[in-house]
N, C-alpha and C positions, 0 to 999 in steps of 0.2 A: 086662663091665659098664663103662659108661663114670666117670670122675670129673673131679675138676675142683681147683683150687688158690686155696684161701680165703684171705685174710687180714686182718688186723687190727690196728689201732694205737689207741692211747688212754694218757692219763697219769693215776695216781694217787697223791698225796704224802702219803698217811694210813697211816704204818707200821701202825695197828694194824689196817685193813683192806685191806692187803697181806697181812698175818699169817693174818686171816681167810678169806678169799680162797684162798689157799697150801691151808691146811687143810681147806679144804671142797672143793679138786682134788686130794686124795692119791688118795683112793679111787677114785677115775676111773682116776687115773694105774695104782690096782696092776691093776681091770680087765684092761685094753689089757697089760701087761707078763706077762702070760700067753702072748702070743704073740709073744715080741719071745727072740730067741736071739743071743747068751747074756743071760739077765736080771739083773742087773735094771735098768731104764731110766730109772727119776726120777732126778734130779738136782733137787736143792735149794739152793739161796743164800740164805744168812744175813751180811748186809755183808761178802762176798764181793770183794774188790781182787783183780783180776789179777796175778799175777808178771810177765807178759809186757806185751809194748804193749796197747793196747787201743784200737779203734777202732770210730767207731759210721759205719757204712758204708749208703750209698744205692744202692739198686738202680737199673739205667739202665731196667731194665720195668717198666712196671706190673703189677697182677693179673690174670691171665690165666686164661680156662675152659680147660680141659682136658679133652678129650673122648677121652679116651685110658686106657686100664690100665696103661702103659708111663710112668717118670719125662720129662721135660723134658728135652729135647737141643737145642742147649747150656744149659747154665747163662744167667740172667739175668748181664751183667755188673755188678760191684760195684766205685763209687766214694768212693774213702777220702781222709777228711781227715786234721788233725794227729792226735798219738794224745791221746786223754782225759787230764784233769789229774782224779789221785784217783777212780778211777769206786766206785763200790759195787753191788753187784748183790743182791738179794734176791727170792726168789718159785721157783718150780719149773718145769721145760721134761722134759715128757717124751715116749717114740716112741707113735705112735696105728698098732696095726699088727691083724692078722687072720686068720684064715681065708683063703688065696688071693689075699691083698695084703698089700703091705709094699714098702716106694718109700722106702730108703737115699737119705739127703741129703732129703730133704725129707717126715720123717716126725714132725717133732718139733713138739707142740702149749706154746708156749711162755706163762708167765706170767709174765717178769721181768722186777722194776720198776730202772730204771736211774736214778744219783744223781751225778751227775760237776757240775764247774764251768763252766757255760754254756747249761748242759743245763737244761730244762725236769723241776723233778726229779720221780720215780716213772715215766717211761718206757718204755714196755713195748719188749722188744726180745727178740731170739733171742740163744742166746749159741751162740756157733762157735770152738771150741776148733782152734787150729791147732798145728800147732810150734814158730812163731817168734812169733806173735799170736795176739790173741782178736779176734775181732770180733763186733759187737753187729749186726744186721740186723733190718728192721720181720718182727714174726714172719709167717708164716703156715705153711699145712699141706698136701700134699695128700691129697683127701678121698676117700673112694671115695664111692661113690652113697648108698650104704644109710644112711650115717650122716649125708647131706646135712641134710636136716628137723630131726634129733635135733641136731646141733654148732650149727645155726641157734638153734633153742631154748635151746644154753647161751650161747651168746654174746649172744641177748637180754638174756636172764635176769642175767647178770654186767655187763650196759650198765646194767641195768633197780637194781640193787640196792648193786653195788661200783664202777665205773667212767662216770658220766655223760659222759665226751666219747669212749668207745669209739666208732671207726667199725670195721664188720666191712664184707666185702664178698662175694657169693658170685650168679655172674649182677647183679647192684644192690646197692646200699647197706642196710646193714641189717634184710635181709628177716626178717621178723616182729616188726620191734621196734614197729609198731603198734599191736599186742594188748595190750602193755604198758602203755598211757596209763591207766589206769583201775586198776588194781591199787597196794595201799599200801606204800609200802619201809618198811614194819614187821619187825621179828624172823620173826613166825609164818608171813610170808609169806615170804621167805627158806626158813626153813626147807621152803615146801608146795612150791618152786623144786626145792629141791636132792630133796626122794622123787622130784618127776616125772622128773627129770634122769636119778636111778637106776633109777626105772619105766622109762622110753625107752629106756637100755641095756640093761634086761635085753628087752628086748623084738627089738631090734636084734641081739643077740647071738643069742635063739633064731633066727634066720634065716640067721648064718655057715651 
């Protein structure tokens, strides 16, 4: 089955819908952590400072389809500036794995908002725990097929309700965020967001 390598950036500076947000991706996250060995896979940042350097690093590729079942060879390379003054990290990053796939190093569906000096603050970045650093990278993921349409629909849905300057990218720029223009960012619809989102995984999941 072929897949492809999504990703996504956008900024949001309203802790209390960072908080919100976080909360309403736990249960996604424990999902997917069913199939992730040893588990368990979320990771959570709550004004989170690094011990170590910290640096928020660009990738020299862009986003890339991948029409393959097999990771990325080589790696995209990643260029680093000074390291962050004071960073804070908050929000969750966890593995999106399967049935018959699972892609080490580039499995992790990231939601964390980054707060440092110069920085555009709420940030969305990946966080990459190394030995001697951390580094922050634009998140993204790679997807397998089946979940293509469904992750499409969450990352509308999160443009469409918690993050307005989200760009996703997957084949084009924010495919299905169209359907969106007409729906109200009211509570109740929020919440009709977040059943369909669970309806779609379980619907996805019968077909592992």
């Amino acid at each position: 089955m072929p897949s492809v390598i999504v990703s996504w950036e956008g900024t949001c500076a309203k802790p209390a819908v960072q908080r919100d947000l976080t909360q309403r991706l736990v249960p996604i996250a424990d999902h997917f952590d069913r199939f992730v060995d040893p588990p368990y896979s979320l990771t959570t940042f709550r004004n989170w400072t690094p011990s170590r350097p910290c640096y928020l690093a660009a990738s020299s590729a862009p986003a890339v389809e991948l029409r393959s079942a097999f990771s990325r060879s080589p790696q995209p390379r990643l260029e680093l500036g000074e390291p962050l003054t004071q960073p804070r990290l908050n929000g969750l990053q966890f593995k999106l794995a399967g049935p018959g796939f699972f892609y080490p190093g580039e499995d992790l569906v990231s939601f964390v908002f980054l707060s440092a000096e110069g920085i555009p603050d709420g940030r969305l970045v990946q966080v990459r725990k190394e030995r001697d650093r951390v580094l922050l990278v634009r998140p993204e993921v790679h997807l397998r097929y089946s979940l293509e349409t469904w992750f499409d629909y969450l990352l509308a849905g999160i443009k469409h309700f918690y993050i307005p300057d989200l760009t996703y990218w997957r084949y084009g720029t924010n495919p299905g965020f169209d359907r969106w223009k007409d729906v109200a960012r009211t509570p109740p619809q929020a919440d009709a967001f977040w059943r369909k989102v669970a309806a779609g995984l379980g619907k996805v999941s019968s077909s592992y």
